[in-house]
N, CA, C and O atoms as a GROMACS GRO file, in nm:
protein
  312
    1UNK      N    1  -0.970  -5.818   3.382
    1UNK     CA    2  -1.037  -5.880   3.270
    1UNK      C    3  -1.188  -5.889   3.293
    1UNK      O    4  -1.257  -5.885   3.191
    2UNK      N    5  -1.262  -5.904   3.432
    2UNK     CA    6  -1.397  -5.956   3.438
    2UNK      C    7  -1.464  -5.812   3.422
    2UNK      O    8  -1.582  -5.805   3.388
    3UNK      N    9  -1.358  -5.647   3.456
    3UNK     CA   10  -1.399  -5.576   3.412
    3UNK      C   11  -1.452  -5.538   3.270
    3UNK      O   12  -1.562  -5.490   3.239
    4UNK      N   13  -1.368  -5.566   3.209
    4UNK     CA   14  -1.378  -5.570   3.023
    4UNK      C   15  -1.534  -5.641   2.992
    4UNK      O   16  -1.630  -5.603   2.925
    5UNK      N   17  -1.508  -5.756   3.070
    5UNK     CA   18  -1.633  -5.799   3.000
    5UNK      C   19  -1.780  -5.789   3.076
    5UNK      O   20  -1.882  -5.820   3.014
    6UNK      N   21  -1.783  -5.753   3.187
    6UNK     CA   22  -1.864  -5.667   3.239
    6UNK      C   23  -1.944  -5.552   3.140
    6UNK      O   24  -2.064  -5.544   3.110
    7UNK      N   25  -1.837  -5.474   3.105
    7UNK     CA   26  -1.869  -5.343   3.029
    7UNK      C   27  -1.907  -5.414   2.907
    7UNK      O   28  -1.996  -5.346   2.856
    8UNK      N   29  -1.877  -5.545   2.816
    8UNK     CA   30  -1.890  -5.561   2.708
    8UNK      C   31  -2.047  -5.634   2.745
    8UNK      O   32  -2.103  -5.670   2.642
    9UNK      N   33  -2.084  -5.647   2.804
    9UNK     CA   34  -2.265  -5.720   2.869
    9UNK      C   35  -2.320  -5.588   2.882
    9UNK      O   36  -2.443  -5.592   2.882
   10UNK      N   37  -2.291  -5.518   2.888
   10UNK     CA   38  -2.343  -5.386   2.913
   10UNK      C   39  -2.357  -5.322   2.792
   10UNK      O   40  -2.459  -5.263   2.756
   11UNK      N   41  -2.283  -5.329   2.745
   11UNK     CA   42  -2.287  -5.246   2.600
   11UNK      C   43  -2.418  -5.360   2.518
   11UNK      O   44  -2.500  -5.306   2.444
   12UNK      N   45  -2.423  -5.486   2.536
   12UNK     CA   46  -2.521  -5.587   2.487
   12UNK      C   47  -2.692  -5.529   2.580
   12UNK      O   48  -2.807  -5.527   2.536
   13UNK      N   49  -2.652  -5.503   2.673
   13UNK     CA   50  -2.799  -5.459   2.727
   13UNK      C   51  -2.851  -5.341   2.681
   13UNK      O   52  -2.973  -5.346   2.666
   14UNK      N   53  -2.791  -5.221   2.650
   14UNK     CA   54  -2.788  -5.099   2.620
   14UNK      C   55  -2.850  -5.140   2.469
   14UNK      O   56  -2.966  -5.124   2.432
   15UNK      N   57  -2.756  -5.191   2.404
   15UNK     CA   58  -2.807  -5.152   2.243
   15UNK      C   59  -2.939  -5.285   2.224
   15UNK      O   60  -3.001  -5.298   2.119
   16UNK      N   61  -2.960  -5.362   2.329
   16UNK     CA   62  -3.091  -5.422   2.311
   16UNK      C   63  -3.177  -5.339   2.320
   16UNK      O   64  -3.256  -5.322   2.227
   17UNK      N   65  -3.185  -5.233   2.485
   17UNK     CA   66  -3.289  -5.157   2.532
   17UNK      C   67  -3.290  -5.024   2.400
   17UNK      O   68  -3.388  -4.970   2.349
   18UNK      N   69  -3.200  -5.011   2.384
   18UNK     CA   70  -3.235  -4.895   2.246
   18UNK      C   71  -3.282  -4.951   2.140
   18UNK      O   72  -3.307  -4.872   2.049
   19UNK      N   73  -3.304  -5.073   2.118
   19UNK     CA   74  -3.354  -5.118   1.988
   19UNK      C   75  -3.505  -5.124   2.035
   19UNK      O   76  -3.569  -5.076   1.941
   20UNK      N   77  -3.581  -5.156   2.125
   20UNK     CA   78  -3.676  -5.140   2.236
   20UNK      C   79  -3.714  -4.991   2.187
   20UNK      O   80  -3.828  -4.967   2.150
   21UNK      N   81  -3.633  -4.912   2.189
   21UNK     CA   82  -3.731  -4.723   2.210
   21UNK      C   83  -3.719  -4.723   2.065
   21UNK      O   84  -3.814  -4.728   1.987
   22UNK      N   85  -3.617  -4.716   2.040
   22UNK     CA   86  -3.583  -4.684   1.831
   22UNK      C   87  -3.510  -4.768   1.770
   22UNK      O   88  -3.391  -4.768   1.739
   23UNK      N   89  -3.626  -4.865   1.751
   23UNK     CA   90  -3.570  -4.980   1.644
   23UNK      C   91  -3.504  -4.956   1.577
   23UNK      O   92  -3.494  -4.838   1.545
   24UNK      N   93  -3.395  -5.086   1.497
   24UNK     CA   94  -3.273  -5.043   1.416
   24UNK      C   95  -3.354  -5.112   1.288
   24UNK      O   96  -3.457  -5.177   1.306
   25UNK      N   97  -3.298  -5.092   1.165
   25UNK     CA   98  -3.344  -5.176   1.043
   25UNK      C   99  -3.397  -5.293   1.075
   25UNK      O  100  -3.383  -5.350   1.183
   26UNK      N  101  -3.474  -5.338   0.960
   26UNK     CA  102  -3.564  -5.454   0.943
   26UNK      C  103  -3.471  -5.588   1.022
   26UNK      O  104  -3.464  -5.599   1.145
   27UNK      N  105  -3.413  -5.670   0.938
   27UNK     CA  106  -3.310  -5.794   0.995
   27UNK      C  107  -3.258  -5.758   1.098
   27UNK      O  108  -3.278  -5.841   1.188
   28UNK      N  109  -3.177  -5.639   1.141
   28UNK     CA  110  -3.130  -5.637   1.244
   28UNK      C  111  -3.237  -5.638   1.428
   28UNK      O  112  -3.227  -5.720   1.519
   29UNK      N  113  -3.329  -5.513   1.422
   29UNK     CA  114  -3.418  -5.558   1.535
   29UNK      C  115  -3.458  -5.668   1.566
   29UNK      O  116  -3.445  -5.701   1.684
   30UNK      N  117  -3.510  -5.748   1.484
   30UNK     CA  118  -3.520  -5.886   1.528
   30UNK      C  119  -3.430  -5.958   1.585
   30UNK      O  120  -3.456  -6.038   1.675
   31UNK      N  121  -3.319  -5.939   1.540
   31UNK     CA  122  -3.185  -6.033   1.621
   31UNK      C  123  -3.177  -5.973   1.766
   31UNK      O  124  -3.154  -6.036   1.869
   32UNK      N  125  -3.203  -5.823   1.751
   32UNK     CA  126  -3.180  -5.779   1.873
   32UNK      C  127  -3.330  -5.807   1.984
   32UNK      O  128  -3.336  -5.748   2.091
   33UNK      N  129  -3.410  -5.875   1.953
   33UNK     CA  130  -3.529  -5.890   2.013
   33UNK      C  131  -3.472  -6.013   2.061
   33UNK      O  132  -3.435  -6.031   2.177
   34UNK      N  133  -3.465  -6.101   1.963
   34UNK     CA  134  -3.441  -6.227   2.013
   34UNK      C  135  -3.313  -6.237   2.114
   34UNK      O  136  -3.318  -6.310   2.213
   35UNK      N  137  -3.217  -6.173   2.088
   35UNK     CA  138  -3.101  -6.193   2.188
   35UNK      C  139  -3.179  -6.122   2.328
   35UNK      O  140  -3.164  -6.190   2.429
   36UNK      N  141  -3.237  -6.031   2.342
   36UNK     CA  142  -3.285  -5.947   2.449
   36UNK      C  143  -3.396  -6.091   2.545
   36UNK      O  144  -3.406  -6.135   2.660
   37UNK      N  145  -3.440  -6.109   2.448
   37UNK     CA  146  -3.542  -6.236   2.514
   37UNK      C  147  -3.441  -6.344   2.581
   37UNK      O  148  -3.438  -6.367   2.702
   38UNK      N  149  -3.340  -6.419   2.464
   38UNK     CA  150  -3.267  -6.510   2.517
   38UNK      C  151  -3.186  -6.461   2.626
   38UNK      O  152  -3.208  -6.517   2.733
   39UNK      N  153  -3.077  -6.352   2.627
   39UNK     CA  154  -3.048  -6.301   2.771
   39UNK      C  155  -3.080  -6.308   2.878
   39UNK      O  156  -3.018  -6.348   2.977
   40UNK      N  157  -3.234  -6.248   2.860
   40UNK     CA  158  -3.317  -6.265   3.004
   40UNK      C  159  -3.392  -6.379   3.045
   40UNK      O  160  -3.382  -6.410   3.163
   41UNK      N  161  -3.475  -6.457   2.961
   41UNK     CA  162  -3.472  -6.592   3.009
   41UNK      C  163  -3.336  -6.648   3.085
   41UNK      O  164  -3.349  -6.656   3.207
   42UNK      N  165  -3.207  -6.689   3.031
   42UNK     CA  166  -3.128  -6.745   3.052
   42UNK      C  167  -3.068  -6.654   3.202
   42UNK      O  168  -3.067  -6.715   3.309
   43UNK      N  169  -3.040  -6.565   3.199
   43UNK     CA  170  -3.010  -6.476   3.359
   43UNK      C  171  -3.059  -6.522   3.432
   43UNK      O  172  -3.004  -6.585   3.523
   44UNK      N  173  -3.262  -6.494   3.408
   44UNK     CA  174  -3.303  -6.514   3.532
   44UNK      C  175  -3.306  -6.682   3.573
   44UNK      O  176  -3.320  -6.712   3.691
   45UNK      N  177  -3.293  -6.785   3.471
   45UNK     CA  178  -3.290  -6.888   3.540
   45UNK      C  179  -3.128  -6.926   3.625
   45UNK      O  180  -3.097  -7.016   3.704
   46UNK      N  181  -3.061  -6.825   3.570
   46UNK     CA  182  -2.944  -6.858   3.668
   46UNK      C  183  -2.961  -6.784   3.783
   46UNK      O  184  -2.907  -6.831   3.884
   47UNK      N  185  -3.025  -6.679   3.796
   47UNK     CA  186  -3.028  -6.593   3.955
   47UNK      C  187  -3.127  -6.684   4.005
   47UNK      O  188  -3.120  -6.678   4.128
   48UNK      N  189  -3.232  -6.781   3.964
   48UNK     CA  190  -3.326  -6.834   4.023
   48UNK      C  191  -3.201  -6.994   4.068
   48UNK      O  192  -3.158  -7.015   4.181
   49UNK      N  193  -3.177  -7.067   3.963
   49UNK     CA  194  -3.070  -7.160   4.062
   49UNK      C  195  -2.962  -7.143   4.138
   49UNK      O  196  -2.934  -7.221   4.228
   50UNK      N  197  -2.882  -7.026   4.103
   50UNK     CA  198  -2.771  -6.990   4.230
   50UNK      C  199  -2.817  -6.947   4.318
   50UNK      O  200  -2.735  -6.936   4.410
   51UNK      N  201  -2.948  -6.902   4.353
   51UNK     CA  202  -3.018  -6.843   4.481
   51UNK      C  203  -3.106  -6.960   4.560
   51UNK      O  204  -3.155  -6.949   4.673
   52UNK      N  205  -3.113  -7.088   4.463
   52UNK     CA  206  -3.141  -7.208   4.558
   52UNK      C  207  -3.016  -7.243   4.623
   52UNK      O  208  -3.030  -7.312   4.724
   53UNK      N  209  -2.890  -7.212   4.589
   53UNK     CA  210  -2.745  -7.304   4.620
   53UNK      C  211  -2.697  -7.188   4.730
   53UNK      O  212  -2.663  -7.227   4.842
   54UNK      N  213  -2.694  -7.066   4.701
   54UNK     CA  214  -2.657  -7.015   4.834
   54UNK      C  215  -2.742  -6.881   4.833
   54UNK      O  216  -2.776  -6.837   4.724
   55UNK      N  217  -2.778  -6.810   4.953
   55UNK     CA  218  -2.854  -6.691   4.969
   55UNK      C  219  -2.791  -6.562   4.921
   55UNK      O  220  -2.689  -6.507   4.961
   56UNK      N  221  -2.878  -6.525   4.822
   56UNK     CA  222  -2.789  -6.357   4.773
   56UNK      C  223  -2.885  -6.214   4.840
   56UNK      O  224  -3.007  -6.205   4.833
   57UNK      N  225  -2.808  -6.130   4.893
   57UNK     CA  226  -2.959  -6.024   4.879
   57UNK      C  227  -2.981  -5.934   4.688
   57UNK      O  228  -2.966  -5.958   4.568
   58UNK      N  229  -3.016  -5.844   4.765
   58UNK     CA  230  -3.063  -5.770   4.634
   58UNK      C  231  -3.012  -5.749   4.552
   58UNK      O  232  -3.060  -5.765   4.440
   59UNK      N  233  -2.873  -5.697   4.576
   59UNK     CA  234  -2.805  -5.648   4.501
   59UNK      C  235  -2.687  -5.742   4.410
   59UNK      O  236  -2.652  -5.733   4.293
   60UNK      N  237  -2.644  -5.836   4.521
   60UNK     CA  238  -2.635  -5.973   4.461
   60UNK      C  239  -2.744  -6.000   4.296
   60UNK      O  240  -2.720  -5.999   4.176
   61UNK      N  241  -2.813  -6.012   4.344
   61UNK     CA  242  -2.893  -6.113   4.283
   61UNK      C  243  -2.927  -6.009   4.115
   61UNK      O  244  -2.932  -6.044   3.997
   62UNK      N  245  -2.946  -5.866   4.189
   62UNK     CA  246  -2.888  -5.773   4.021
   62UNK      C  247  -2.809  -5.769   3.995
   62UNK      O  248  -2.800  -5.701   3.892
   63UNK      N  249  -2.712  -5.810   4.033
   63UNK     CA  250  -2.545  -5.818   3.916
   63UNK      C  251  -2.559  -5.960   3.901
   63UNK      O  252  -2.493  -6.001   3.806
   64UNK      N  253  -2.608  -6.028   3.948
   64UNK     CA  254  -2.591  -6.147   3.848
   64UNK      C  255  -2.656  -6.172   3.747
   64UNK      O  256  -2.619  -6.238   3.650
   65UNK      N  257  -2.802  -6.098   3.774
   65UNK     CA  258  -2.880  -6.099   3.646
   65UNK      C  259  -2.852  -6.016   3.528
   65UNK      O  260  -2.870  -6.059   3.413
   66UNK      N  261  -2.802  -5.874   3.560
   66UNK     CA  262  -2.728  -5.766   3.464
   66UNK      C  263  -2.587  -5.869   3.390
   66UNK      O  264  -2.558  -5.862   3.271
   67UNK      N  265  -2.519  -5.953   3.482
   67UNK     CA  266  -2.383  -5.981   3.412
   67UNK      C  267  -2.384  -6.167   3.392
   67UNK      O  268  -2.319  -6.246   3.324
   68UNK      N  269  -2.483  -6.176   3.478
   68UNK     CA  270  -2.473  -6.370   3.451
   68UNK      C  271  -2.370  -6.451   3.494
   68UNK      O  272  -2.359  -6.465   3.616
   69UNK      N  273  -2.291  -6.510   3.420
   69UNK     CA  274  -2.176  -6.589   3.445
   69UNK      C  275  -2.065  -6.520   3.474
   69UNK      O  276  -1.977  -6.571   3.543
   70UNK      N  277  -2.054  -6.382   3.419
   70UNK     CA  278  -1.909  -6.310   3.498
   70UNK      C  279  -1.940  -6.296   3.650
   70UNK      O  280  -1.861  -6.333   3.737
   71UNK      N  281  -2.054  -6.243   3.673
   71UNK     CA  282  -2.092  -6.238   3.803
   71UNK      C  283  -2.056  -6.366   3.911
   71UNK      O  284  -2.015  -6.356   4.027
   72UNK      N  285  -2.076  -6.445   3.860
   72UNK     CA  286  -2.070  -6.599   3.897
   72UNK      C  287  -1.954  -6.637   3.925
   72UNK      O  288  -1.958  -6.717   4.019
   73UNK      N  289  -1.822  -6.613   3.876
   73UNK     CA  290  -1.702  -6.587   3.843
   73UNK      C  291  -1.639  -6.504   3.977
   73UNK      O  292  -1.563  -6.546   4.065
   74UNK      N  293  -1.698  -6.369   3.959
   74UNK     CA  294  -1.711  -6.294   4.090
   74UNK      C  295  -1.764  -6.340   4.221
   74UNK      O  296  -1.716  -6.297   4.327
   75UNK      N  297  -1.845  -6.413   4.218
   75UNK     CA  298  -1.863  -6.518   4.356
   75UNK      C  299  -1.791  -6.607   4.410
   75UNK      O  300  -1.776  -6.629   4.530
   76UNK      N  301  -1.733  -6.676   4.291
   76UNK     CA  302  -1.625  -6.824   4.321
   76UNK      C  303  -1.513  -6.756   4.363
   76UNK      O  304  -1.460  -6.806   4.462
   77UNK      N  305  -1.448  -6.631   4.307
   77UNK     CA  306  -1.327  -6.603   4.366
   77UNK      C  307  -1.377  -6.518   4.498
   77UNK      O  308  -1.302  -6.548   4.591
   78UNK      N  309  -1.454  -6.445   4.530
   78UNK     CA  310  -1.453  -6.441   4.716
   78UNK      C  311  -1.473  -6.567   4.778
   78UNK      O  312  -1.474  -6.576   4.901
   0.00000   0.00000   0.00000
């Protein structure tokens, strides 16, 4: 299951970053701006507080920002 939704955050990053090269219609880019902004604000303040609570390296610390709370999920169960 954390696969599924892995891929479904992914498919959310993808059609942000393409709205980024070739905007979609009027109403719609904007939503996709704003979700792209809110995403990444909200990630990085979680890779910035789970990295005060325990030490991640690099690669850690990009899947949690690429996936957020599934990632997080993926930590508690190792």
């Amino acid at each position: 299951m954390l696969m599924v939704k892995k891929l479904m955050m992914l498919v959310v990053w993808a059609v942000c970053f393409i709205n980024l090269v070739h905007p979609f219609e009027a109403p719609l880019n904007t939503l996709f701006y704003i979700v792209l902004a809110v995403v990444t604000v909200l990630h990085a303040v979680l890779v910035a507080l789970v990295s005060k609570a325990i030490t991640l390296d690099g690669k850690a610390r990009f899947n949690l920002f690429v996936f957020g709370s599934i990632a997080v999920k993926e930590l508690q169960q190792k």
